[in-house]
N, C-alpha and C positions, 0 to 999 in steps of 0.2 A: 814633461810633467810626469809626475810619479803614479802610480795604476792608483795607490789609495788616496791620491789626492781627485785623480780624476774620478773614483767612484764615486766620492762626494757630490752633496749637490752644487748650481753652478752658484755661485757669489753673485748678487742683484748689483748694477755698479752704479754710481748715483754720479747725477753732474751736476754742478752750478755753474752760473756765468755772471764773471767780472767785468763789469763795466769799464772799457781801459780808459778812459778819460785820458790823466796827466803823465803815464805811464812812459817809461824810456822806450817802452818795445811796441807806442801803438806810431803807426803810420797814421799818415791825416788824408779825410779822402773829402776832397771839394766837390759831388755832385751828391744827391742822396740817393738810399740805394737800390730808385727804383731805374734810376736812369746809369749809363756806362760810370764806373769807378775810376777817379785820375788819383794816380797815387805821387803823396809829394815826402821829401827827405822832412821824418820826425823833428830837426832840430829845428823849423823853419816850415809854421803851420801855414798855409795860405789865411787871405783875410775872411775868403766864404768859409774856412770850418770854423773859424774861433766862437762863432754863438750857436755852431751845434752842437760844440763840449758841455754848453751848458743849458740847450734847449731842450724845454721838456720832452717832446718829438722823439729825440734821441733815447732818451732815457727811454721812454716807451717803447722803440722798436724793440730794441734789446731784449726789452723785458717781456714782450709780446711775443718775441720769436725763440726766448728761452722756457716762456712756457708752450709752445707750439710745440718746444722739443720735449715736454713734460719733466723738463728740468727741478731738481729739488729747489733751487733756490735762484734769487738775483742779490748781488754780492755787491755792496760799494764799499769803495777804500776812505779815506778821514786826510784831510790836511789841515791843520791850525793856525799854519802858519806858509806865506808863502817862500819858496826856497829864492835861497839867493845865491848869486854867483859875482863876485869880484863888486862885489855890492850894488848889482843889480839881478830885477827879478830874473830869476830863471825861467827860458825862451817856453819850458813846456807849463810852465805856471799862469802866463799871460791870461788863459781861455779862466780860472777862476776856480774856485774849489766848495763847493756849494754842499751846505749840511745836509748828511745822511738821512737822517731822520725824515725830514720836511718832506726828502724827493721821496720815498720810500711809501710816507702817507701818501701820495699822490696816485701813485704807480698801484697803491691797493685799490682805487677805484675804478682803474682800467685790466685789471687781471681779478681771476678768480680765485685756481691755486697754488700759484707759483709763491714760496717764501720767500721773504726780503729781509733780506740779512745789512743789519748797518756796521760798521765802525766808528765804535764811540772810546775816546783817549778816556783810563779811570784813570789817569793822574792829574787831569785838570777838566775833568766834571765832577757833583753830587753827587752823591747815591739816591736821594730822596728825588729830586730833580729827572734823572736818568730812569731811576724803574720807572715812574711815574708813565717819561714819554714813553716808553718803550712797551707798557702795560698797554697803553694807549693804543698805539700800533696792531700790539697785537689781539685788541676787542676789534678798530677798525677794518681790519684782514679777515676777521673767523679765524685767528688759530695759526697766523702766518709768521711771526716777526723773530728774528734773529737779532743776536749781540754777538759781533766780536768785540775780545775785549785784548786793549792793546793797552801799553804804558807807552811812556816817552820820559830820557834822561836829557833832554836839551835843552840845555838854560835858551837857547835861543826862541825857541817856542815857546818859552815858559813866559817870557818877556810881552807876551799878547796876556796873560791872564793876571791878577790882581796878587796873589802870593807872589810871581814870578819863579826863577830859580827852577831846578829841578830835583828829584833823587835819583839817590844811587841805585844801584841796580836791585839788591837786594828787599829797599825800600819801596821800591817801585811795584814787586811781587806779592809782599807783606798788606800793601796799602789796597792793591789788587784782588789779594785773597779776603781782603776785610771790607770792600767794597760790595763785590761779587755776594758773599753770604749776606750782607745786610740788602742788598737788595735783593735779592730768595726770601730773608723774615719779611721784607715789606709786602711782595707778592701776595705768599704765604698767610697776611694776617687778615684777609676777608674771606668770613668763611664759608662756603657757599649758602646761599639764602637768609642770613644774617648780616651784622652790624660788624664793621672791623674794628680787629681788638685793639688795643692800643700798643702802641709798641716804645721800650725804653731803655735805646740802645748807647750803652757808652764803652767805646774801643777806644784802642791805640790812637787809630785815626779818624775815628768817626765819632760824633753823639748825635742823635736823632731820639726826639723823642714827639710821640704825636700819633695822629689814626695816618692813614694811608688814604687815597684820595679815588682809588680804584680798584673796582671788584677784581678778583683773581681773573686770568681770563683764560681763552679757549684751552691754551695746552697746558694749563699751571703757570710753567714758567716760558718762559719765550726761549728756545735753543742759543744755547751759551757756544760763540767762536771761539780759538783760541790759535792767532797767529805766531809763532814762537819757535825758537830751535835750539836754543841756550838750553843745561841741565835745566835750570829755574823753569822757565817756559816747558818744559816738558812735563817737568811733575808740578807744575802747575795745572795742564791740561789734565792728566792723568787724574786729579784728585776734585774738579769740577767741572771741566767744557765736555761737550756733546760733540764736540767740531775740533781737529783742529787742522788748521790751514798752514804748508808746510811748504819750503823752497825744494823739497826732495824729487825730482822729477826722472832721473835716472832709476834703473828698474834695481841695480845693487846696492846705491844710496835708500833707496826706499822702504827695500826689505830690513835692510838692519834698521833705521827709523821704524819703522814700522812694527818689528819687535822689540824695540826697546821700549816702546810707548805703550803698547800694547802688554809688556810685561809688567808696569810699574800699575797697572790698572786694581791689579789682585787686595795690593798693600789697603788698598781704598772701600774694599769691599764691592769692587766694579766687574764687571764681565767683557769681555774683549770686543761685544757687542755694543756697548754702552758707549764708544768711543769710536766716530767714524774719522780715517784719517784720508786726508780729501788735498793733493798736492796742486799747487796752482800750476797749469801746461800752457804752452802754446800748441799751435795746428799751422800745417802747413798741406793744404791738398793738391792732387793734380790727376790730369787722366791716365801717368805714365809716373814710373817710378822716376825717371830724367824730369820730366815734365815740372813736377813737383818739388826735386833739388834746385833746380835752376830757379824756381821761382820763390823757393827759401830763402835761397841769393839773393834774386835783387828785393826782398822783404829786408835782408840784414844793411844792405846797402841802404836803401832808403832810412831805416833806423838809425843807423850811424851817418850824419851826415857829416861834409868835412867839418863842419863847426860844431857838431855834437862831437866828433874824434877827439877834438882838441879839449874840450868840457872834459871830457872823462878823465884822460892825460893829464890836466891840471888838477883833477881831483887827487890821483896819486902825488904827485909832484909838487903838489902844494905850491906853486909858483907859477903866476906868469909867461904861457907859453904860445900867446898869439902869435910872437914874429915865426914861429915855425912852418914848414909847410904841411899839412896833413898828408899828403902825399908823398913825403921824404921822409928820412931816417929816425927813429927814438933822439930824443936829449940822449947827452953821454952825461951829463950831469946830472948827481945824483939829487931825492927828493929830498924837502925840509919838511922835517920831522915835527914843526912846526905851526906850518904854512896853513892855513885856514881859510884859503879864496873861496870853499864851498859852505852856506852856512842853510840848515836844516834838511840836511843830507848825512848818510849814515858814514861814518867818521873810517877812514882805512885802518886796518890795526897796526901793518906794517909794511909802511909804501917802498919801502928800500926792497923789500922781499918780491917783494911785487914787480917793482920795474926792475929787477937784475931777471925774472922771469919773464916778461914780456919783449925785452932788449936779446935776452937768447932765440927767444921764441922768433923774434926779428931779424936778424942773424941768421938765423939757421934756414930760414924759408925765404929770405930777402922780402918781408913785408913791410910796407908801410905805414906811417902812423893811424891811419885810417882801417889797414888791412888790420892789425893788432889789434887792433881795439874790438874790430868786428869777430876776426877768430877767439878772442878772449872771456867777450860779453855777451854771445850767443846765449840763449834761453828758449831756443826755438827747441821744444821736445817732440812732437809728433809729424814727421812728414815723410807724405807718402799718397799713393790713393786711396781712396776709401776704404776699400778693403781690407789694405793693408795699416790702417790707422785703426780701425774697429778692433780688427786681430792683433795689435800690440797693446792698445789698451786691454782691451780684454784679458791678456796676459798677466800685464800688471796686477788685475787685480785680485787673478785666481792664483796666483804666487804669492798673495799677501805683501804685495810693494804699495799698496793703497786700494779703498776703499772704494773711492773714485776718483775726480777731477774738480778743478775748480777751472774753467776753460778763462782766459785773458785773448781773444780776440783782437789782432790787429789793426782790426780799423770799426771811426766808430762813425756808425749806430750799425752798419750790417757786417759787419764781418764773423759774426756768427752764424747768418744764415745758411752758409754752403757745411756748415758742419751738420745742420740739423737735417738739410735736405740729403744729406748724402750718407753721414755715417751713421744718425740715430736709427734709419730703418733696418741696418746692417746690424747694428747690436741686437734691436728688437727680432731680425732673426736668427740669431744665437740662443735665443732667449736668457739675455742677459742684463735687458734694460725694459721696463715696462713701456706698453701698449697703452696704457690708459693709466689715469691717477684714483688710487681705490681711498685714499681719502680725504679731507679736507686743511689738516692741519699740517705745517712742518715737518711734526715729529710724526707723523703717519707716512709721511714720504721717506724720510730718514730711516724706518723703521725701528725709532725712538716712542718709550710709553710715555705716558701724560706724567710729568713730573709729580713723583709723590708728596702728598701733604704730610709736615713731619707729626708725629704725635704731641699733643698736649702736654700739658702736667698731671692733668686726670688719666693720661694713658688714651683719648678719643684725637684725633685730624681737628 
């Protein structure tokens, strides 16, 4: 680190935590986590976890032990649809996918000030509908409630909603950005201790015309996500989210992310502050730097099971690849560029490129289909002991590679706990993560101000 960076003060690093539910990288643990943890292979959940993905229990530990950690937020993913494979459901779908919203109102009743960040699709929700819940939320919290805002181009998904169909990319950002600001006027239009004004809004995509159904609430506006990595998704983020959540997990990857997004802020009239950039990790701890790799291992093992191997395999290859063994060589035949066995799953761009890369990579190390997939699909970012997990985070974040973390915990309901008993007291002494929560709202944790009310036509809020 360079003398003027380090005379600077330290960078505060913020964390949230992801609920891993239906997630490729969560392990399934069949005891809960007061009692020994039995870990079984992801593709192939035991029958005791499938109703603790979707018991309330679950959700609450989490969310009890991410505020324990005085975590900025608790973070849920969105599914509309359930995925399929060779036209049945997909093995990690079976447990269910249970709306954001609902669980989040819940979970405000049993925490204090941990924020609760949902994922809601603006390409097949309301605007009028959507602020509404979400104003809701965030009267029922004091000051708590998150929005990420995602799109989706899959006809497949689409097929659950009454339009059906999907849009283009383009459309999807456009539709996104007229979404988003109509639901800021809706907030916006009650004005504190008065009647809300009326609002008579006709876009591209939207017309709404009518009062709003709920007082402005604790922070203004509820903290806008914004998951994205495309130009679009980026100067998207740049020009409205508070958040965004980014696959960047490498500390070189990060930094150039990290200035790139952070450079486009200016254009908007924003400050480099206004935008926390929060990359979603995994953790891997141990008492022994071996300790801790080996048990990465068999984390990546149990993740890739031989029947998850062959899932992923077929997703490239677009074909039919059961008679195989997981444990034997790549196909030498190449993908169909075609082939569609995976449906609301995110589409390869170019699977020939891919498996001439993976078929080398197999070759060169004599791995198996199983082993590839594992060396390939890895997502595991931090492991190590505590110490040593605290002091690379901590790096990241005072090199400007992220702001903080969005943690994705391998197993659910506890597998956050060992990060909180072990590494948050280590950052707290660094003094790099807060000791206590100094305020009540989201954006007080974030170090985000209270969304300004825009001016009138008279020139008054």
């Amino acid at each position: 680190m360079s003398p003027a960076r380090s005379a600077q003060p330290r960078k505060q690093i913020h964390l949230a935590a992801h609920f891993p539910g239906v997630n490729n990288t969560t392990v399934w643990a069949d005891s809960p986590p007061a009692g020994p943890t039995t870990l079984t292979a992801g593709g192939a959940p035991p029958h005791t976890s499938l109703g603790s993905q979707i018991a309330f229990s679950s959700f609450e530990h989490l969310a009890r032990t991410a505020e324990r950690g005085l975590f900025d937020f608790f973070f849920l993913a969105e599914g509309l649809r359930l995925r399929e494979h060779k036209g049945r459901i997909h093995d990690l779908d079976v447990v269910g996918r249970p709306e954001s919203i609902t669980v989040l109102a819940a979970l405000a009743a049993v925490t204090e000030r941990l924020g609760l960040a949902a994922t809601v699709n603006a390409t097949f929700n309301e605007p009028y509908e959507l602020a509404r819940r979400l104003a809701s939320l965030d009267h029922l919290s004091g000051g708590r409630a998150a929005w990420n805002v995602v799109t989706t181009s899959d006809a497949f998904t689409g097929e659950n909603f009454r339009r059906g169909g999907y849009l283009d990319r383009a459309d999807r950002y456009t539709r996104a950005a007229e979404f988003l600001a109509l639901a800021r006027e809706l907030w916006d239009s009650w004005p504190d201790g008065g009647r809300p004004r009326p609002l008579d809004h006709r876009g591209e995509h939207f017309t709404v015309r009518g009062e709003f159904t709920v007082p402005r609430g604790p922070q203004g506006h509820p903290v806008v996500i914004q998951a994205g990595d495309s130009p679009e998704g980026r100067e998207f983020a740049a020009s409205a989210a508070d958040v965004i959540f980014t696959r960047h997990s490498g500390i070189e990857a990060g930094r150039a992310f990290y200035a790139d997004v952070k450079g486009r802020l200016a254009a908007y009239g924003r400050r480099p502050a206004d935008l926390k950039i929060m990359p979603g990790v995994t953790f891997v701890l141990g008492d022994t730097a071996a300790e801790a790799q080996e048990r990465a291992a068999e984390i990546r093992r149990l993740q890739v099971s031989p029947q998850n191997a062959l899932l992923a395999l077929e997703q490239i290859w677009g074909v039919d690849l059961s008679s195989y063994d997981p444990d034997g060589p790549l196909p030498d035949i190449d993908p169909d560029p075609g082939g569609e066995l995976a449906q609301g799953r995110v589409k390869i761009a170019d699977p020939k490129a891919i498996a001439d890369r993976w078929r080398a990579l197999s070759r060169a190390k004599g791995l198996s289909i199983r082993e590839t997939v594992i060396e390939t699909t890895g997502r595991q970012s931090f492991i190590g002991t505590p110490e040593a997990v605290a002091a690379e985070m901590n790096d990241f974040v005072q090199t400007d590679a992220a702001d903080g973390f969005i943690l994705v915990p391998h197993l659910t309901p506890g597998g956050l706990d060992p990060f909180v008993d072990r590494v948050v007291p280590l950052l707290q002494e660094r003094g790099v993560f807060r000791t206590e929560y100094r305020g009540h709202t989201l954006r007080s944790h974030l170090g985000l101000p209270e969304a300004a009310r825009p001016a009138g036509k008279d020139g008054r809020p």
